[in-house]
N, CA and C atoms as an extended XYZ file, in Angstrom:
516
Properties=species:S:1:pos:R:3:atomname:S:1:resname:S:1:resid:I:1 pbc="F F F"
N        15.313       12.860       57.136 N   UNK     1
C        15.899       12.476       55.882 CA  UNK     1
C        16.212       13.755       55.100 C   UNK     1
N        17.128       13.540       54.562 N   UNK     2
C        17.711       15.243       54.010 CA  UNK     2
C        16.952       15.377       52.264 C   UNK     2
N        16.728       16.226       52.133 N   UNK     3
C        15.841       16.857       50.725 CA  UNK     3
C        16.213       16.545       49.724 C   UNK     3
N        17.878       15.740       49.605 N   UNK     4
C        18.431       15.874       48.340 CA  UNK     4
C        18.113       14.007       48.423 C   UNK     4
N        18.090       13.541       49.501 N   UNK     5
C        17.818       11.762       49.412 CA  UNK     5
C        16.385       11.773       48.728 C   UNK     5
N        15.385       12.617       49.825 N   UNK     6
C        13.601       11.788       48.907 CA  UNK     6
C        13.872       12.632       47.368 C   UNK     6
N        14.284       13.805       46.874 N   UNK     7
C        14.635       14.169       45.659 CA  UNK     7
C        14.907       12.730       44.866 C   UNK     7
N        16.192       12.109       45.119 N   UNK     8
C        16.963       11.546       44.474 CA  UNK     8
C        15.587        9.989       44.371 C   UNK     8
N        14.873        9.724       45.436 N   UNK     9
C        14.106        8.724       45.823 CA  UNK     9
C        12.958        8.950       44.715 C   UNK     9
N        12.069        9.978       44.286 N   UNK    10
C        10.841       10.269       43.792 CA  UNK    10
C        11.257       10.033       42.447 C   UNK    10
N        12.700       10.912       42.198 N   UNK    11
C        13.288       11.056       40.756 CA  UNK    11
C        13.233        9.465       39.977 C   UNK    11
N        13.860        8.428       41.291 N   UNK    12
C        14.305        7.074       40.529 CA  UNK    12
C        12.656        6.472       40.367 C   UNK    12
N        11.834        6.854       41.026 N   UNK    13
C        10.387        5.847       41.179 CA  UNK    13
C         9.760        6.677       39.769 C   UNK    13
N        10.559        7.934       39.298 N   UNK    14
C         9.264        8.486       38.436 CA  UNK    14
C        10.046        7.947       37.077 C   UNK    14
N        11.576        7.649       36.980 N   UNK    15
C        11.719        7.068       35.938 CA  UNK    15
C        11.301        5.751       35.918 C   UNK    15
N        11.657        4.828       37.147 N   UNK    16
C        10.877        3.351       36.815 CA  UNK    16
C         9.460        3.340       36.413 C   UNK    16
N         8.473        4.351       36.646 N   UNK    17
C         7.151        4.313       36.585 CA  UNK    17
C         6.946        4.998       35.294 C   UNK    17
N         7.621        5.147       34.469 N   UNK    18
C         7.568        5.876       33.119 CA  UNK    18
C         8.335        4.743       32.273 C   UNK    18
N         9.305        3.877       32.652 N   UNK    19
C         9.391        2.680       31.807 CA  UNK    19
C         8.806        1.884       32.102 C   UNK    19
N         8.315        1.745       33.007 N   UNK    20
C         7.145        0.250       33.297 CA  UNK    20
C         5.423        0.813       32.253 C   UNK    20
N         4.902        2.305       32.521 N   UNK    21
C         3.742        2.478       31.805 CA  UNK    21
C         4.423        1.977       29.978 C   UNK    21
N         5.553        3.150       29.942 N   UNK    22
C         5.939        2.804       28.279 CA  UNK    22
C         6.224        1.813       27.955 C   UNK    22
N         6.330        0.620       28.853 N   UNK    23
C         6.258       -0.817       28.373 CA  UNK    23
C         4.847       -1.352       27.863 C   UNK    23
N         4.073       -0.832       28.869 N   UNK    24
C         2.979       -1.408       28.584 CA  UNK    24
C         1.757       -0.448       27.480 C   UNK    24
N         2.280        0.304       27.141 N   UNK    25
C         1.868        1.269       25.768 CA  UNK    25
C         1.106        2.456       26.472 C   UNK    25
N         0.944        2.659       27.755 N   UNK    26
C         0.532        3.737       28.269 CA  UNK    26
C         0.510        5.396       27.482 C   UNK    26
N         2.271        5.239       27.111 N   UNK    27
C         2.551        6.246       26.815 CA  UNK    27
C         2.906        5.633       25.278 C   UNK    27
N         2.221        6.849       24.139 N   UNK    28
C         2.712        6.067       22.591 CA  UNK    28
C         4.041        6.258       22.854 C   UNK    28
N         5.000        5.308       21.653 N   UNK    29
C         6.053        4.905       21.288 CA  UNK    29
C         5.874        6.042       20.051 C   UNK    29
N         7.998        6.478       19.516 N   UNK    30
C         7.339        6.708       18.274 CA  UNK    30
C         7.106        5.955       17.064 C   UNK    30
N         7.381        4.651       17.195 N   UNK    31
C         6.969        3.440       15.937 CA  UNK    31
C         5.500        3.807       16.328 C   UNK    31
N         4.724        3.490       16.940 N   UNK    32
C         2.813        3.625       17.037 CA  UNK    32
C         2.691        5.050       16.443 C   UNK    32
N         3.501        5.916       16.390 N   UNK    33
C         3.342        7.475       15.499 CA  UNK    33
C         3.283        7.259       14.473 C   UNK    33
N         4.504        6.381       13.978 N   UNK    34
C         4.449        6.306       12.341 CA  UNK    34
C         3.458        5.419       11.573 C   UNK    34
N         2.191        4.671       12.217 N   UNK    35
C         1.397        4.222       12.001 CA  UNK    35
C         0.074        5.322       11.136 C   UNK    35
N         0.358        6.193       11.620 N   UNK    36
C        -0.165        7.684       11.115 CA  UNK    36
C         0.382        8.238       10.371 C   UNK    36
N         1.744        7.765        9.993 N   UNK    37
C         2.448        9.065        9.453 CA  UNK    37
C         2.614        7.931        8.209 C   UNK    37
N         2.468        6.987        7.787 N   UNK    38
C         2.001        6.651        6.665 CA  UNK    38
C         1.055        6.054        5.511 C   UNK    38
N         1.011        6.741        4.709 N   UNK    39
C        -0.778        7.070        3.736 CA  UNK    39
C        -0.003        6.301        2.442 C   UNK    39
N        -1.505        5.426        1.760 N   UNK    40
C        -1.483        4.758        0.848 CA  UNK    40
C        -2.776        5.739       -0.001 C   UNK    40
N        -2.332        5.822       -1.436 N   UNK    41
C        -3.672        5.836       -2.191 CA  UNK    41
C        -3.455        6.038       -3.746 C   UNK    41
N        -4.166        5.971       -4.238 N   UNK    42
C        -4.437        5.357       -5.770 CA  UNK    42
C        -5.306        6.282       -6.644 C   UNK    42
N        -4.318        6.926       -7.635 N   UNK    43
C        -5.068        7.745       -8.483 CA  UNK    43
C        -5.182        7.185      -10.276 C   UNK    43
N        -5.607        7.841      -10.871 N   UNK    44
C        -5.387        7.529      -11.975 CA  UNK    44
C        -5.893        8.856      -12.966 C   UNK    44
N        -5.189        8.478      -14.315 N   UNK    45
C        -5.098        9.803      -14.915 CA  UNK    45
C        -6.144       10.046      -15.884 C   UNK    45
N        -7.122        8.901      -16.120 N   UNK    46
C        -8.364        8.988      -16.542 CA  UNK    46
C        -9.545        8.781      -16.128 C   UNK    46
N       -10.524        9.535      -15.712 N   UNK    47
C       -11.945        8.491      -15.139 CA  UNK    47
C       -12.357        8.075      -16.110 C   UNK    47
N       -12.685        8.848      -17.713 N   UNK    48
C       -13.569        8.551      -18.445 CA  UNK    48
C       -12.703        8.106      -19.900 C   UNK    48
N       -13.013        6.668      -20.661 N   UNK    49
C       -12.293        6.532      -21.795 CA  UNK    49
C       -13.243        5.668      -22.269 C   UNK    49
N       -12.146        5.471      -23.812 N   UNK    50
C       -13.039        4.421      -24.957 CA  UNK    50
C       -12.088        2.672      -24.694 C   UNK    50
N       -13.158        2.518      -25.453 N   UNK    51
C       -12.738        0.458      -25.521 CA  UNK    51
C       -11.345        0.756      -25.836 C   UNK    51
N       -10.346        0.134      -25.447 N   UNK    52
C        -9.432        0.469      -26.011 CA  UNK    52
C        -8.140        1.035      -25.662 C   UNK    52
N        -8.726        2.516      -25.135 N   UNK    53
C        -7.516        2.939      -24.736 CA  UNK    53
C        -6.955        3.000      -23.139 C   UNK    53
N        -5.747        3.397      -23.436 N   UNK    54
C        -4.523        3.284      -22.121 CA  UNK    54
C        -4.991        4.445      -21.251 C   UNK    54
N        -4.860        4.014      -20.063 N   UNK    55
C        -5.049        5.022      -18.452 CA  UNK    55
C        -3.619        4.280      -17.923 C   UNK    55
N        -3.274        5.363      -16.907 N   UNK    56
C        -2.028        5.113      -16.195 CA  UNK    56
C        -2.659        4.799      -14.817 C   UNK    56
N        -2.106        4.158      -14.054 N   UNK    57
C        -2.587        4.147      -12.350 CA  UNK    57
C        -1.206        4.012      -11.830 C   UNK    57
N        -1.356        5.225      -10.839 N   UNK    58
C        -0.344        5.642       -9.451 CA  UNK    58
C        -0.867        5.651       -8.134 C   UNK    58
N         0.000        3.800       -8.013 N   UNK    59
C        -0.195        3.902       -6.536 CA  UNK    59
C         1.090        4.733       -5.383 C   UNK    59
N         0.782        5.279       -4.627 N   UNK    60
C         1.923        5.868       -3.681 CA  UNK    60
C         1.972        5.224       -2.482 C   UNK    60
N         3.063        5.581       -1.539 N   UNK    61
C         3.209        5.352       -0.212 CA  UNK    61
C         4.021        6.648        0.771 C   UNK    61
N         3.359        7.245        1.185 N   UNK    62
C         4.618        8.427        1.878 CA  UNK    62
C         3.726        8.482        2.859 C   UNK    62
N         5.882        8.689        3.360 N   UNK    63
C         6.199        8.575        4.591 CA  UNK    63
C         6.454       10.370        5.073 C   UNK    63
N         5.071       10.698        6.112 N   UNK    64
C         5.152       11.500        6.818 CA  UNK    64
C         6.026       12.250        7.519 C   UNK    64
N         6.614       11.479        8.500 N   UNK    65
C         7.427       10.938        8.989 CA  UNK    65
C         9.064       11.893        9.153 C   UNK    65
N        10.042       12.436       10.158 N   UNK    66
C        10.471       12.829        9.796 CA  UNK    66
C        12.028       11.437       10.233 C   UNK    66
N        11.562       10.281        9.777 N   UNK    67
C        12.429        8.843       10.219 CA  UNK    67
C        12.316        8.174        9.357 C   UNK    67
N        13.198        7.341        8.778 N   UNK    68
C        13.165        6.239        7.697 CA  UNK    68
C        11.647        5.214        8.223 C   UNK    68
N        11.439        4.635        7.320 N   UNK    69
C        10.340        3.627        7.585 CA  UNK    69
C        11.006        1.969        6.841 C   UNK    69
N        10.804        1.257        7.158 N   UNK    70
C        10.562       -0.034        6.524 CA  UNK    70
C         9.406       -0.917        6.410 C   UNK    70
N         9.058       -1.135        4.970 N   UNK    71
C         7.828       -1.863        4.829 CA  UNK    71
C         8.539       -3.254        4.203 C   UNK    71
N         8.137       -4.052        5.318 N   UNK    72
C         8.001       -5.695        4.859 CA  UNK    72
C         6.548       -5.970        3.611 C   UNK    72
N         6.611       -7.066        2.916 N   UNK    73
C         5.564       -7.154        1.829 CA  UNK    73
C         5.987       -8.754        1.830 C   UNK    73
N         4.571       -9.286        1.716 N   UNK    74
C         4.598      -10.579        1.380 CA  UNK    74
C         4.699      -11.107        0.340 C   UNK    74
N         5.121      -10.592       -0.481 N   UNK    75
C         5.269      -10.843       -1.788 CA  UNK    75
C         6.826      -10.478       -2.523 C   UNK    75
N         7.382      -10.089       -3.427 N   UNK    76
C         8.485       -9.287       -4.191 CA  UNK    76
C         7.503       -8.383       -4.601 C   UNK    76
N         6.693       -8.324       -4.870 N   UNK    77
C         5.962       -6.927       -5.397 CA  UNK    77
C         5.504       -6.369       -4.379 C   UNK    77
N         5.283       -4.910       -4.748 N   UNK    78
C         4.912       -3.663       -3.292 CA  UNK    78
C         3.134       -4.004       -3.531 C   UNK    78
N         2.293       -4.476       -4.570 N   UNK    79
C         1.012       -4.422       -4.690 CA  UNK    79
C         0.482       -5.118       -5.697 C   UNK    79
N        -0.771       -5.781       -5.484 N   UNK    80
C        -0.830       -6.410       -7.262 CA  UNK    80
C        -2.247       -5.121       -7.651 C   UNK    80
N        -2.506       -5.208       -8.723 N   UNK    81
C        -3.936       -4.471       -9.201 CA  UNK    81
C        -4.575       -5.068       -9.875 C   UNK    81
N        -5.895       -5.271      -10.205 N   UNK    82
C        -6.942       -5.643      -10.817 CA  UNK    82
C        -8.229       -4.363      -11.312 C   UNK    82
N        -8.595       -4.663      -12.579 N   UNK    83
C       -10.024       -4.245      -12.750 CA  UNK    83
C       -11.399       -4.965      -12.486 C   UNK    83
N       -12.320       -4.398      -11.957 N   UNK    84
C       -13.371       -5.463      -11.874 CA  UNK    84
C       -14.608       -4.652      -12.313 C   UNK    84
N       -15.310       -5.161      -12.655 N   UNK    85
C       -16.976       -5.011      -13.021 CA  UNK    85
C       -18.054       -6.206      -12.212 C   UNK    85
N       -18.612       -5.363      -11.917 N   UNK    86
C       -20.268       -6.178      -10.725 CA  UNK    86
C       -19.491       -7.241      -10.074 C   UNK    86
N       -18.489       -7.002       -9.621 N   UNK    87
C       -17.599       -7.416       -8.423 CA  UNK    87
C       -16.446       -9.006       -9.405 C   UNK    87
N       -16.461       -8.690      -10.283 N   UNK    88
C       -15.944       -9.823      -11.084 CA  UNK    88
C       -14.929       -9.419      -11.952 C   UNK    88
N       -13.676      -10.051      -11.909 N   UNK    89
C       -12.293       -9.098      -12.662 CA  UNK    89
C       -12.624       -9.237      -14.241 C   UNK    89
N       -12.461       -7.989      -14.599 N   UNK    90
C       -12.612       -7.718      -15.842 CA  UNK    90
C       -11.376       -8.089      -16.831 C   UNK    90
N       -10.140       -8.297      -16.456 N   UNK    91
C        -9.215       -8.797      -17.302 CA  UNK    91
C        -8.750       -7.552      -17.793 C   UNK    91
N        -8.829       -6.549      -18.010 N   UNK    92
C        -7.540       -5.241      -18.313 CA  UNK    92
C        -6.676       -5.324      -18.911 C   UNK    92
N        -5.928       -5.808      -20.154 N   UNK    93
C        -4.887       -5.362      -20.359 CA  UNK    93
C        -3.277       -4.895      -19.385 C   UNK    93
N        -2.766       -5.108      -18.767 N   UNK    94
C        -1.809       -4.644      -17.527 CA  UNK    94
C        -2.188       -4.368      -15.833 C   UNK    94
N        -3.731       -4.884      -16.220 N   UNK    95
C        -3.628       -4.902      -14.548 CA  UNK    95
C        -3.580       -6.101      -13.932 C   UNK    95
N        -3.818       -7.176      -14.255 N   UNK    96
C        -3.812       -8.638      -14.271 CA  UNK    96
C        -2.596       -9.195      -13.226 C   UNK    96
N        -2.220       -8.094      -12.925 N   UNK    97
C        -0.258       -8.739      -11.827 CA  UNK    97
C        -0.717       -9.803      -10.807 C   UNK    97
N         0.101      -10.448      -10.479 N   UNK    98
C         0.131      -11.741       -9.615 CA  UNK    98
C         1.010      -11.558       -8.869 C   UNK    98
N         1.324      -12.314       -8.030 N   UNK    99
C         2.080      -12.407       -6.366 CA  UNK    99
C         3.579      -13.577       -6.522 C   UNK    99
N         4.712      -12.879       -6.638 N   UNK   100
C         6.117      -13.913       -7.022 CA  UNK   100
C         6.311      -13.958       -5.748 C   UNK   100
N         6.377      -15.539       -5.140 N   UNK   101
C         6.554      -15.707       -3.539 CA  UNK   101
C         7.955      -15.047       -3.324 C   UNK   101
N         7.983      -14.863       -2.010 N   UNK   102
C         9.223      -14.471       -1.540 CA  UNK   102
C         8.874      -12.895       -0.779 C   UNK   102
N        10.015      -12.818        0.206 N   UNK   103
C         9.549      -11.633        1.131 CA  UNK   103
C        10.145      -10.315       -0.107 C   UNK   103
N         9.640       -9.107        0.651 N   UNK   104
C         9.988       -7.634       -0.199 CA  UNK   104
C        10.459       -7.341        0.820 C   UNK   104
N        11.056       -5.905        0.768 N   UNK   105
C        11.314       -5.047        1.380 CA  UNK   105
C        11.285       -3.446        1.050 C   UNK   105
N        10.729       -2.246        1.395 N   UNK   106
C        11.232       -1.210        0.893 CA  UNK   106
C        11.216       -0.521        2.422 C   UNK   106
N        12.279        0.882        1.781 N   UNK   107
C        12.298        1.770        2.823 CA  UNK   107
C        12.175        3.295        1.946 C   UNK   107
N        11.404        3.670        2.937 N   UNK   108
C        10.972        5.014        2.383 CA  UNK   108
C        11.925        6.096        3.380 C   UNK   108
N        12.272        7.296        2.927 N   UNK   109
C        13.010        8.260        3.872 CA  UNK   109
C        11.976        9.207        4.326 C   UNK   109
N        12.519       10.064        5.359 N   UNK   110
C        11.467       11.341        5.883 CA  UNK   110
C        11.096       11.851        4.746 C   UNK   110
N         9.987       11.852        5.315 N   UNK   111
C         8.862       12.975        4.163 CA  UNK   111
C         9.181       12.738        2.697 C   UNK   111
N         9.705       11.353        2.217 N   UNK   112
C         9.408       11.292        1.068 CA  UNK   112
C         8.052       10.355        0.627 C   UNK   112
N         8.255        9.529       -0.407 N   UNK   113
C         7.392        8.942       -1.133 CA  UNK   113
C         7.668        7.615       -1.861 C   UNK   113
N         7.040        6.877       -2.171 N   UNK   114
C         7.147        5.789       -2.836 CA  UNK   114
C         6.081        5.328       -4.004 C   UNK   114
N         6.430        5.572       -5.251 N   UNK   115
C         5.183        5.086       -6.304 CA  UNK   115
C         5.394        3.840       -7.099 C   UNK   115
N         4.366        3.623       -7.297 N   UNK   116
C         4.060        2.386       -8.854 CA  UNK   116
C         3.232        3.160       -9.401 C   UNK   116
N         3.553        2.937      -10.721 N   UNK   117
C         2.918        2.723      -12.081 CA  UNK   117
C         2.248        1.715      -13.097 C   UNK   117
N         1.380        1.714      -13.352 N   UNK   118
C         0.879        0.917      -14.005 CA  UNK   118
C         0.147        1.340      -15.304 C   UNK   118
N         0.798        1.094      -16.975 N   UNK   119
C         0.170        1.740      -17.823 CA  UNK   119
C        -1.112        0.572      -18.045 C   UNK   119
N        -2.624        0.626      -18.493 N   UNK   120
C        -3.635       -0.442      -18.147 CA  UNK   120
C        -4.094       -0.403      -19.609 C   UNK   120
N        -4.305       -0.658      -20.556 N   UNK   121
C        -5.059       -0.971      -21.772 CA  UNK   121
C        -6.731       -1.891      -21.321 C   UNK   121
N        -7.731       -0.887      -22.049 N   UNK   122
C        -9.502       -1.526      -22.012 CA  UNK   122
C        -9.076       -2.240      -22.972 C   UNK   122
N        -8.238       -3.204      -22.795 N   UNK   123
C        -9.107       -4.694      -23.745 CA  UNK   123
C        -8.122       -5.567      -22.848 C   UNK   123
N        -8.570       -6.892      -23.711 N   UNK   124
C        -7.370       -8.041      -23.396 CA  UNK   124
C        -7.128       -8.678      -24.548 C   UNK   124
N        -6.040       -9.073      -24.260 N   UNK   125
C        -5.616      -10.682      -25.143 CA  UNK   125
C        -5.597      -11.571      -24.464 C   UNK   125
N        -5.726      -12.890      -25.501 N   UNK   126
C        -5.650      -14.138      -25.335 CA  UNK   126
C        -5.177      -14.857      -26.630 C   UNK   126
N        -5.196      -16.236      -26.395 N   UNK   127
C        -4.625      -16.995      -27.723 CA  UNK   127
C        -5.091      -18.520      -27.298 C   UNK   127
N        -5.456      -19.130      -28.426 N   UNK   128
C        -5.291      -20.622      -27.963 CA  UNK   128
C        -4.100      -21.320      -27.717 C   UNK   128
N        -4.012      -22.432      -27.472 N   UNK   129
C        -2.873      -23.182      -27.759 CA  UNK   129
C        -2.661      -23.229      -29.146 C   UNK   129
N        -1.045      -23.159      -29.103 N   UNK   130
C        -0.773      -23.634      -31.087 CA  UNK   130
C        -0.769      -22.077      -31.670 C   UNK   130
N        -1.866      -21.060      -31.364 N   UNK   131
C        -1.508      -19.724      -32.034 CA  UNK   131
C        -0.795      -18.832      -31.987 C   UNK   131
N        -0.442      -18.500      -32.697 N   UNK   132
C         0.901      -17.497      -32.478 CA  UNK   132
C         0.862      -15.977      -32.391 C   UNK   132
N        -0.035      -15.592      -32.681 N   UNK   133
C        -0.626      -14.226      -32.451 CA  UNK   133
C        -1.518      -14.130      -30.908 C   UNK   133
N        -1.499      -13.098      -30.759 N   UNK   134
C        -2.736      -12.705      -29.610 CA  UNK   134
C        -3.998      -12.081      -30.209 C   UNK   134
N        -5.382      -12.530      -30.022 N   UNK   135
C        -6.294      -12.036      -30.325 CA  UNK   135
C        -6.528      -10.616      -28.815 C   UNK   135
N        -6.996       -9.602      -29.607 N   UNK   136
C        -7.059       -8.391      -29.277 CA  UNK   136
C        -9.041       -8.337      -29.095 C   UNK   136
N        -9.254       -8.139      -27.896 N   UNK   137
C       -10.718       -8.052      -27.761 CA  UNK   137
C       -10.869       -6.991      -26.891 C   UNK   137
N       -12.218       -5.698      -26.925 N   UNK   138
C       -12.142       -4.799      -26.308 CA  UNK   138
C       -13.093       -4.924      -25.534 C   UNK   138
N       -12.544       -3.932      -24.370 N   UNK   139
C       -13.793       -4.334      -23.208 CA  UNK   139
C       -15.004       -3.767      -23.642 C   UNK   139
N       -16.358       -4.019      -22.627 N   UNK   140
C       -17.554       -3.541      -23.064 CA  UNK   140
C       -17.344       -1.890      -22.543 C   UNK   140
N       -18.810       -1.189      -22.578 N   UNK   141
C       -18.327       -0.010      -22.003 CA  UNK   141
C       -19.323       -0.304      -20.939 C   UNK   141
N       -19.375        0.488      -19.448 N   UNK   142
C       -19.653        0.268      -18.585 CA  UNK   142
C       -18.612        0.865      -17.485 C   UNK   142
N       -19.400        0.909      -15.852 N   UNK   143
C       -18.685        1.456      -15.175 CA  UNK   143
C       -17.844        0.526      -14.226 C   UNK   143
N       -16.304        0.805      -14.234 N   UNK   144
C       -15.814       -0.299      -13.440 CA  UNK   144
C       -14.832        0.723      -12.321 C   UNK   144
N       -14.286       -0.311      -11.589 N   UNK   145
C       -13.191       -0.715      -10.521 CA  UNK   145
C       -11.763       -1.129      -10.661 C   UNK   145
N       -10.985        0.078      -10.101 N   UNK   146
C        -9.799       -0.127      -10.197 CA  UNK   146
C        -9.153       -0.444       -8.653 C   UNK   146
N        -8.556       -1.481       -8.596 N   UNK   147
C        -8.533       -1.872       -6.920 CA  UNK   147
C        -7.012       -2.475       -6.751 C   UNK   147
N        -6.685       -2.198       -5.849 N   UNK   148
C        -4.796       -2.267       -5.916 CA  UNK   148
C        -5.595       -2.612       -4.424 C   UNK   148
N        -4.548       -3.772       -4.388 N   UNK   149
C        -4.147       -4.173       -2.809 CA  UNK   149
C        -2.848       -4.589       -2.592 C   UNK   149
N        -2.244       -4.069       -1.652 N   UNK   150
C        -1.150       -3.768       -0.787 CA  UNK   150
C        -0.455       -4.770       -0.543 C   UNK   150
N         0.580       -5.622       -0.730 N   UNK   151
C         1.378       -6.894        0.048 CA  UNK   151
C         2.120       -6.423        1.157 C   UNK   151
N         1.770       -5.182        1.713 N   UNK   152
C         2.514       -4.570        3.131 CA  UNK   152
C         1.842       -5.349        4.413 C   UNK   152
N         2.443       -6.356        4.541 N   UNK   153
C         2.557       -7.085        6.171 CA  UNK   153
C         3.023       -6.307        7.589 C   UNK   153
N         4.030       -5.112        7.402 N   UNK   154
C         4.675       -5.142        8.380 CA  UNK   154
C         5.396       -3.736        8.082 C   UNK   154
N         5.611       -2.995        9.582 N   UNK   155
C         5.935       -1.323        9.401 CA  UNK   155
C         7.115       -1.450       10.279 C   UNK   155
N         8.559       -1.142        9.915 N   UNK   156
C         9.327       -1.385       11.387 CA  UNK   156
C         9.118       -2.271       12.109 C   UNK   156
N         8.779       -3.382       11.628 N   UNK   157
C         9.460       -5.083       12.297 CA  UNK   157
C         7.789       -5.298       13.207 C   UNK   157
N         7.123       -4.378       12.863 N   UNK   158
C         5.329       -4.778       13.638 CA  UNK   158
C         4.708       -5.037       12.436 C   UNK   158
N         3.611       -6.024       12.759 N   UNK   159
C         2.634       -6.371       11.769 CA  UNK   159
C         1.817       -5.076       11.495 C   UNK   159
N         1.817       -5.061       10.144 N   UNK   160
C         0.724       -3.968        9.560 CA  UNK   160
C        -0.020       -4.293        8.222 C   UNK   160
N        -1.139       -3.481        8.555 N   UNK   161
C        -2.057       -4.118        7.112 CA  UNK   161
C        -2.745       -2.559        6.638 C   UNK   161
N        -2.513       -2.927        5.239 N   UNK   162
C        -2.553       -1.670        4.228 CA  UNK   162
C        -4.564       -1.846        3.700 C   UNK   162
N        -4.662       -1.622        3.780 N   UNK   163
C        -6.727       -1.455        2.774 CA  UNK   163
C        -6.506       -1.518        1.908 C   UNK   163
N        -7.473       -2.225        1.397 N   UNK   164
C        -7.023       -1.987       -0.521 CA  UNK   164
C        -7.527       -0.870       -0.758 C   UNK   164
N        -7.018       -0.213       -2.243 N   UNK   165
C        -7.808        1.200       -2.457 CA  UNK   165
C        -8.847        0.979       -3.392 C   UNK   165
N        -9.433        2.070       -4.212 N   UNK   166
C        -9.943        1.463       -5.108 CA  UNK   166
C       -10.622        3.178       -6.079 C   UNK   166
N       -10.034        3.047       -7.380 N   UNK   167
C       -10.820        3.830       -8.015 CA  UNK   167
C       -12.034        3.681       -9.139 C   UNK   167
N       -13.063        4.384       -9.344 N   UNK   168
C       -14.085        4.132       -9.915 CA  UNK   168
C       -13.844        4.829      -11.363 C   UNK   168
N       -14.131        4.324      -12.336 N   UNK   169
C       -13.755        4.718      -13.634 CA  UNK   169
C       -14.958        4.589      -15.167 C   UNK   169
N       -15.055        4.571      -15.796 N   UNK   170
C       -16.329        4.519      -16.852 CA  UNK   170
C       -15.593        4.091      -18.249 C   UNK   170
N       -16.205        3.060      -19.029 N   UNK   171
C       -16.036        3.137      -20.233 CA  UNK   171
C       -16.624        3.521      -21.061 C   UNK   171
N       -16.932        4.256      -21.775 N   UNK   172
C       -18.034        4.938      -22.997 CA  UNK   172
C       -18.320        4.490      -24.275 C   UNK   172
């Protein structure tokens, strides 16, 4: 058999045997890369405040990545946030967000980023029925929980699930 046939013979078995492993995830894909190449996390611009006043919280999303990304979200919002104390929501002023059905979508580009903002006021309102004002009540002081969780279902058309984050904060 002449050198250039088993050549041509090994060549075709080593590409079938390199799409049959990369079918079966042998070899990563680069969608399973970008599973790494994108980071969630949650800062905020105060740890320590009074009854009362406003802290900002920035959640991000960046993309590593030197490829567009798409994040599916089960929701229209990218995240809701809550405050909590001894595992029980404290009611916050602006962190209180809820979930508007319907799918999201965002896309992030290489190596950029994606944020929310959230300005949060230590107190709440409320009102009865019939009143027309909001009563203004301030939180206690004590140490709480700032916890954003993610409505990201899905990274490039695969299921994916985001952690919630969570920052620790003090009232004085």
């Amino acid at each position: 058999m002449p050198y250039f046939a088993i050549t041509r013979r090994y060549l075709l078995v080593s590409v079938i045997a390199i799409l049959i492993f990369n079918g079966c995830g042998v070899f990563e894909s680069d969608t399973n890369n970008l599973n790494e190449s994108v980071q969630f996390d949650l800062k905020i611009d105060k740890n320590e405040l009074g009854p009362g006043e406003q802290f900002t919280a920035l959640y991000t999303a960046r993309n590593f990545s030197n490829k567009n990304i798409k994040l599916a979200t089960s929701c229209i919002g990218f995240a809701i946030i809550g405050v909590y104390k001894d595992g029980e929501n404290a009611h916050f002023n602006g962190a209180d967000t809820g979930c508007y059905t319907g799918l999201g979508s965002f896309e992030i580009g290489p190596k950029e980023s994606l944020q929310f903002e959230w300005d949060i006021n230590a107190f709440t309102l409320s009102r009865e029925i019939g009143q027309s004002n909001f009563d203004t009540t301030l939180v206690a002081p004590g140490n709480y929980k700032l916890r954003v969780y993610s409505n990201v279902v899905g990274l490039n058309g695969k299921d994916f699930v985001v952690e919630p984050e969570e920052v620790d904060f003090k009232i004085q």
